[in-house]
C-alpha positions in Angstrom: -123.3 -15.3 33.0 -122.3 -13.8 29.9 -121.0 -16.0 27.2 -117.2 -15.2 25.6 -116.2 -15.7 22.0 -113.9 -18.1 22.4 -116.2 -20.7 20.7 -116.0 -18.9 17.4 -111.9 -18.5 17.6 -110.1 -21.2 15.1 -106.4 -21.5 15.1 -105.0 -20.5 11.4 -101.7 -22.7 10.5 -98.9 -20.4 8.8 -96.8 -21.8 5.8 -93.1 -20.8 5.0 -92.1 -18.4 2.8 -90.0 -19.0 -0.2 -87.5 -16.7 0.0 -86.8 -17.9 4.0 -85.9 -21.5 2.1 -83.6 -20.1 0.2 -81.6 -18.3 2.9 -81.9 -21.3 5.1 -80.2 -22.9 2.2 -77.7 -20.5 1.5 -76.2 -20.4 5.1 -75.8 -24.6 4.7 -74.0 -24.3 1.5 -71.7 -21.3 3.0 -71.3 -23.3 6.2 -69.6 -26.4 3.7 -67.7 -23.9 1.9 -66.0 -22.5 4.9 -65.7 -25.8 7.0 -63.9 -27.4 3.1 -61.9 -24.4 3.2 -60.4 -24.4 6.6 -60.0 -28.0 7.5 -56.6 -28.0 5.3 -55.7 -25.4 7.0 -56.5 -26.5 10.2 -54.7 -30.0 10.0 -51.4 -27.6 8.5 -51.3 -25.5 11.5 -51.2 -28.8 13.8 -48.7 -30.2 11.2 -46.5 -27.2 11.8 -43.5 -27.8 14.3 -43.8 -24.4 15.6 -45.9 -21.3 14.5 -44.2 -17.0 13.6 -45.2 -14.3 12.9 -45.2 -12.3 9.7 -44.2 -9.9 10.7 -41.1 -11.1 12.3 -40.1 -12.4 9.2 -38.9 -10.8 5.7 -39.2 -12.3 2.6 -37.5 -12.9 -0.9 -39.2 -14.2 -4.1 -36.5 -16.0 -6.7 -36.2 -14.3 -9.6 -34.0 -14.9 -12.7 -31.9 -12.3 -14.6 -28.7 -10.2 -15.0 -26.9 -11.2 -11.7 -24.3 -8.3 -11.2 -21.4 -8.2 -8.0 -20.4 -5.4 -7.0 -19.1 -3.5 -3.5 -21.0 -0.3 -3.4 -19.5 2.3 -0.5 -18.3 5.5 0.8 -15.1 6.6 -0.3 -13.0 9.6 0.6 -10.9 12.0 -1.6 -7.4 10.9 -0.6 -3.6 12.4 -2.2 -1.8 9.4 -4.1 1.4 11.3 -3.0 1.0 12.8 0.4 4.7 13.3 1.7 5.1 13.9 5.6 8.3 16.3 5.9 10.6 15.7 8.8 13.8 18.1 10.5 16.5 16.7 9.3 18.7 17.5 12.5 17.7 19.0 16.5 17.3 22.9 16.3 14.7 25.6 16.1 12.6 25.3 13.3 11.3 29.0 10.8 8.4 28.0 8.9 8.2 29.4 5.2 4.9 28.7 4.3 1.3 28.7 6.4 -1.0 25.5 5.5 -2.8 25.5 2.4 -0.1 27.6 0.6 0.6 26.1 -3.0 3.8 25.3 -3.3 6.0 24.0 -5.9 8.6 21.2 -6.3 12.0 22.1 -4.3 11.0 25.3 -2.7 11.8 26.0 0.7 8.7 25.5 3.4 10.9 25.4 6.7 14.4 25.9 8.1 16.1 24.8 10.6 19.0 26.2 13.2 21.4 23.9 13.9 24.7 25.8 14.8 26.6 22.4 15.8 26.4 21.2 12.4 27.2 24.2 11.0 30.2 24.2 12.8 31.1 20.8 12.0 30.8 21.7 8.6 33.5 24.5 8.9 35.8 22.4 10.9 35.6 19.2 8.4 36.3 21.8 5.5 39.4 22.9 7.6 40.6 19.4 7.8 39.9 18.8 4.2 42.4 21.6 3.4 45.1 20.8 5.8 44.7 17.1 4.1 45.2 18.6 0.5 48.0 20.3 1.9 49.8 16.9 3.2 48.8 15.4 -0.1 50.5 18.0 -1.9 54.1 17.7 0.3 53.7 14.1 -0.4 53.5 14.9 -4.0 56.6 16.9 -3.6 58.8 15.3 -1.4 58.3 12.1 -3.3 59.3 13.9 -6.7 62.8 15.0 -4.6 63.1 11.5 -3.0 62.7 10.4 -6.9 65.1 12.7 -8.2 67.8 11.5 -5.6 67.4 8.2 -6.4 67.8 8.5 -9.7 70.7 10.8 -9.7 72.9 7.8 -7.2 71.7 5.3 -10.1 72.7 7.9 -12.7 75.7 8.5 -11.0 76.9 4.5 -10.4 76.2 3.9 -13.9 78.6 6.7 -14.9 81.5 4.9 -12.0 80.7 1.4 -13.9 81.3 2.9 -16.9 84.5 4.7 -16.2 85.7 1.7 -14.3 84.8 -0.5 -17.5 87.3 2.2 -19.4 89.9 2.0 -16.7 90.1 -1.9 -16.6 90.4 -1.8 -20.7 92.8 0.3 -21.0 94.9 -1.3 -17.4 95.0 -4.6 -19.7 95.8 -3.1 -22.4 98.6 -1.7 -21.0 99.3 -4.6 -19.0 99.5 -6.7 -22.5 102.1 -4.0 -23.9 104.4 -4.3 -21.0 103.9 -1.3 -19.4 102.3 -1.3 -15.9 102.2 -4.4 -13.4 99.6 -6.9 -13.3 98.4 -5.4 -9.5 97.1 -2.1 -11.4 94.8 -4.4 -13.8 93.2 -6.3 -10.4 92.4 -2.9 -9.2 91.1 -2.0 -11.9 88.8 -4.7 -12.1 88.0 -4.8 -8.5 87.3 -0.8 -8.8 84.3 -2.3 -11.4 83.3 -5.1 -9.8 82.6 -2.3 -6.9 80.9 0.1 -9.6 79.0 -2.7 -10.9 77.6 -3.9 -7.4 76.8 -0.2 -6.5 75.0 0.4 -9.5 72.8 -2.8 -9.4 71.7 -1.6 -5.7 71.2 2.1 -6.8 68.4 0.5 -9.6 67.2 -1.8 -7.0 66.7 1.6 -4.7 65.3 3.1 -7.3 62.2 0.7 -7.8 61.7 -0.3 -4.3 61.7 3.5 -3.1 59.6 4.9 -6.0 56.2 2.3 -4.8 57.0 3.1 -1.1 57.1 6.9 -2.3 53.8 6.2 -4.8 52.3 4.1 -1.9 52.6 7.4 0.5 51.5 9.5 -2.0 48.1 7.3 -2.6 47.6 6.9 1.2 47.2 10.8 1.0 45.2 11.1 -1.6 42.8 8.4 -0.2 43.0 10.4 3.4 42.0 13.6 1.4 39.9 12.3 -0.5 37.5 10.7 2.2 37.4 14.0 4.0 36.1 15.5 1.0 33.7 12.9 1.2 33.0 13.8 4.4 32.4 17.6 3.9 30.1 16.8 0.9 28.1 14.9 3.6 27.7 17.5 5.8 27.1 20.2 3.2 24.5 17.6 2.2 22.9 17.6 5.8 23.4 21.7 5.7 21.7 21.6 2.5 18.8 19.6 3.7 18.1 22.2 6.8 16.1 23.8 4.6 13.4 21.5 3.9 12.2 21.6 0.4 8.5 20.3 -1.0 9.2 17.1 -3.0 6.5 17.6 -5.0 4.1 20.3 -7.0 1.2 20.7 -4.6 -0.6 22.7 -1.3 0.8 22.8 2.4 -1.6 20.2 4.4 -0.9 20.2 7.9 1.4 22.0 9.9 2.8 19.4 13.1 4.8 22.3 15.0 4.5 26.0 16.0 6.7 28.8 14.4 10.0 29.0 15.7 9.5 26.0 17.7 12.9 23.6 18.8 12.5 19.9 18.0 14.1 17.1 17.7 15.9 15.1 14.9 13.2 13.5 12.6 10.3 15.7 14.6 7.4 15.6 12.0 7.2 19.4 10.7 4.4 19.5 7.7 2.7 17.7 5.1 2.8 18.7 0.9 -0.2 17.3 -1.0 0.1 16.7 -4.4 -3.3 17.5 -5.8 -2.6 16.6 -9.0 -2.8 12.6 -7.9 -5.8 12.1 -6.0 -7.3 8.8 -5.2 -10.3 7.8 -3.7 -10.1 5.3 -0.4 -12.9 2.9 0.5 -13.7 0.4 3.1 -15.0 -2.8 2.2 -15.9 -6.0 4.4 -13.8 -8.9 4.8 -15.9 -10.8 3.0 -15.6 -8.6 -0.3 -12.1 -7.8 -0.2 -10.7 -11.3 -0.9 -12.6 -10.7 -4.3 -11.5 -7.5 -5.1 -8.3 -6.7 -7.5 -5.7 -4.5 -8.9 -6.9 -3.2 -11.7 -10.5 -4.1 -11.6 -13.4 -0.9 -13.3 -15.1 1.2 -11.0 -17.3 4.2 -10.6 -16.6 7.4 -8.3 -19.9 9.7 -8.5 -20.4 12.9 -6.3 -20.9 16.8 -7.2 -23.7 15.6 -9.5 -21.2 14.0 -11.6 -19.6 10.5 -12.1 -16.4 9.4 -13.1 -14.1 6.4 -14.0 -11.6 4.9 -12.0 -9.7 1.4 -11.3 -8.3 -0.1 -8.2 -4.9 0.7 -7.6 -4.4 -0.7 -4.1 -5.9 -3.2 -1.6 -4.1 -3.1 1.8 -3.0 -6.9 3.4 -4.1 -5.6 6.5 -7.7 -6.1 8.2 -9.2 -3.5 11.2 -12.5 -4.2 12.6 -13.5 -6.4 9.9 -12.9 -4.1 6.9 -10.0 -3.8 4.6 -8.9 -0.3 3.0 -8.9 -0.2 -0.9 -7.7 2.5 -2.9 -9.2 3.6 -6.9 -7.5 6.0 -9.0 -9.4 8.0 -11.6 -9.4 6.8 -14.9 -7.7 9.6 -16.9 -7.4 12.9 -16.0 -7.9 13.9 -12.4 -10.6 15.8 -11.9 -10.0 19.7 -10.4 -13.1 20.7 -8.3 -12.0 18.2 -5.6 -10.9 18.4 -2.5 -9.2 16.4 0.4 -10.9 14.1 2.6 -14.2 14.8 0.3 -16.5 12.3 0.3 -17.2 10.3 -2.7 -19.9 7.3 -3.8 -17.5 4.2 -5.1 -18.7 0.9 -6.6 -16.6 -1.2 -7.7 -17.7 -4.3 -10.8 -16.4 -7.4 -9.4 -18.5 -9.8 -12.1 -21.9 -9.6 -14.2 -23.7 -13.2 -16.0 -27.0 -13.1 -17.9 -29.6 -15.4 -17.2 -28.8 -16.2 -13.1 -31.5 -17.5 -10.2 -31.0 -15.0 -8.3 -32.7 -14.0 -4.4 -32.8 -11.0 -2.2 -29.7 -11.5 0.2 -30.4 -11.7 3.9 -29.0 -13.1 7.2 -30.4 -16.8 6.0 -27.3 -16.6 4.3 -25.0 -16.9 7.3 -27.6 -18.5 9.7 -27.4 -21.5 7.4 -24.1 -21.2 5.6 -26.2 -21.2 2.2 -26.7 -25.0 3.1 -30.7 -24.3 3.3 -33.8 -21.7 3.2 -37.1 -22.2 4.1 -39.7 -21.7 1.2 -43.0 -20.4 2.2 -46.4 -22.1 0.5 -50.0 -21.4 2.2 -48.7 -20.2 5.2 -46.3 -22.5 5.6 -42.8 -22.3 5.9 -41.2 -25.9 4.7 -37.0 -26.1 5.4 -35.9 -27.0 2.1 -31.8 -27.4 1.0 -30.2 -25.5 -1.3 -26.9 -24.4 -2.8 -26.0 -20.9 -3.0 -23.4 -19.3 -5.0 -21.5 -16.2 -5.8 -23.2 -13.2 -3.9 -23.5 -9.3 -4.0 -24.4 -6.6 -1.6 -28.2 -7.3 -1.9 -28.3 -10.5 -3.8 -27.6 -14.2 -3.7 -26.5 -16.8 -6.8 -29.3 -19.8 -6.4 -27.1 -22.9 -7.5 -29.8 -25.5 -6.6 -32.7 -26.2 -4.9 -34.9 -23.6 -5.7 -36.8 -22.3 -8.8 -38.1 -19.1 -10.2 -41.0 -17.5 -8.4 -40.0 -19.2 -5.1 -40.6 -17.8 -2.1 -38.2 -17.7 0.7 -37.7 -16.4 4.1 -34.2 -14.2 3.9 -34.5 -13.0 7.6 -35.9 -13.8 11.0 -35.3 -17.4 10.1 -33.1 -17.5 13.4 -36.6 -18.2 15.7 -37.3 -21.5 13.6 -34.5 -23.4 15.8 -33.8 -26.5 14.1 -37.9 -26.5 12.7 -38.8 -28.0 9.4 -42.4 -26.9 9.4 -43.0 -23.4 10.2 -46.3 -21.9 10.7 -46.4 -18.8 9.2 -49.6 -16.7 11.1 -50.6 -13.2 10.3 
């Protein structure tokens, strides 16, 4: 039997290395870092009422500066004076003019046909001169009646007179001797008679001359409204041929040529170019704020330009209220109708305001509270809110600069406090 080597083999014990220590050690000291580091955030995240994620969320950090309000929006190139034209009576209508003609202040852009007026027109003249006529006989036959009566009072003066003479010279005669006392009674009957005759002939006189200046007014007045009444209808002769109220172009053209239409049918619109204004819409919300009178800026073509409000309608459609801004100064030349036009509008600007970024929070909370975001948490905390813009909010209270906030996608916390915010 042949004799192995395993009597001669010795086991050889192997020491560590150094540099195996120090890895060994390492890993331990990594191990504490990590477990120090996430057990905060650990007992946060089972804190947390509910748990989001970023990027379901938008956020806003507080900031403090120049808080401006403003309403910026698109605006359209609108006429100040934009005058619709309508026929004045039924007939067929001639058009003058062809749209976008310029056209200047009482020229003729259409006529209408209306043969029943014109006819009225002749006959009303006719009955104006037949009324002149009857004024004039009035004139005339009062003058006779005048003269009449004041040839009977003419004439009973003259009897009293002569029958004051008789009666003198009866008495006299009577006192001499030489005619009975019967001729002196006549004598003063015959101007008793005289007397009463002329004191009705006056009375006729004054009564007759206001019944005759009476007839003659009556006339006059009759004459007078029929002229009246033919200036009328010359008027609405007159106003068959529509006229442009103002300097400016043809717009639109509401009826063909030679077309028959009705009384007060629209016909065509004049716009005066020389007045344009520029028309926005605005929200609800804005328009309460906004002003006659208030600075604005209209930009477009590369080029910007002044302007102020000069209307805000009463009137709210679909949540938005129409505002009107004329330029400040001269109107500028290169524009056109309905061409659109940036517009903002200054409502206020403070120095030295906490301001945030604005977003739905605003409305989901009624500004009564935001949640502000620290280490992944989102904590509900209340605030006030103030004045706000088109992209920014007024921070009254309950936040400071360098806050940040969650502006939208607060509406999946529910009624939450603590918000875990995950990535």
């Amino acid at each position: 039997m042949i004799r192995d080597t395993s009597a001669q083999d010795r086991i050889v014990e192997v020491k560590a290395g150094r540099h195996r220590k120090l890895m060994l050690i390492g890993g331990a000291v990594a191990a504490v870092a990590v477990l120090a580091f996430v057990a905060p955030k650990v007992s946060t995240m089972f804190s947390a009422d509910s748990s989001v994620s970023a990027s379901r969320l938008s956020f806003g950090t507080v900031t403090r500066g120049t808080f401006v309000r403003d309403i910026a929006a698109e605006g359209k190139v609108v006429a100040a004076v934009s005058p619709t034209l309508y026929a004045p009576y039924g007939g067929a209508v001639v058009l003058q003019v062809h749209a976008g003609d310029v056209v200047k202040k009482g020229q003729v852009l259409a006529v209408v046909s209306s043969p029943e007026l014109t006819n009225k027109l002749a006959q009303e003249k006719s009955n104006a001169d037949a009324m002149q006529v009857e004024y004039l006989r009035a004139q005339v036959d009062a003058t006779k009646k005048r003269n009449e009566l004041q040839k009977n009072f003419d004439n009973s003066v003259i009897d009293q007179t002569a029958a004051e003479r008789d009666l003198k010279r009866y008495q006299t005669a009577f006192d001499k001797g030489a005619v009975p006392v019967a001729d002196v009674d006549k004598a003063k009957s015959a101007l008793d008679k005289a007397a009463i005759t002329q004191k009705h002939a006056k009375s006729d006189l004054a009564m007759d001359n206001d019944s005759l200046t009476f007839d003659v007014k009556a006339k006059k007045l009759a004459h007078d409204r029929q002229v009246l009444m033919v200036q009328d209808l010359e008027r609405q002769v007159d106003d068959l041929n529509v006229k442009s109220p103002v300097d400016g172009q043809v717009g639109q053209l509401f009826i063909a040529e030679r077309a028959t239409v009705a009384k007060d049918a629209q016909l065509l619109s004049v716009i005066d170019l020389s007045a344009l204004e520029v028309e926005m819409k605005v929200p609800e919300s804005f328009a309460r704020d906004l002003a006659i009178g208030m600075p604005g800026e209209i930009s477009g073509n590369g080029k910007q330009w002044k302007g102020k409000v000069s209307a805000v309608s009463p009137e709210v459609v679909n949540g938005e209220v129409a505002a009107r801004l004329r330029f400040d100064g001269t109107t500028p030349q290169q524009l056109r109708q309905s061409q659109r036009l940036s517009v903002r509008v200054l409502l206020d600007s403070r120095d030295n305001v906490l301001t945030v970024q604005r977003g739905s929070f605003v409305d989901e909370s009624a500004g009564r509270y935001a949640y502000v975001v620290n280490d992944g948490m989102a904590d509900r905390r209340d605030i006030r809110v103030g004045a706000s813009s088109i992209d920014k909010v007024e921070i009254l209270d309950g936040l400071k600069e360098g806050d940040k906030i969650v502006i939208s996608g607060a509406d999946s916390f529910g009624d939450a406090k603590h918000v875990a915010i995950s990535r």
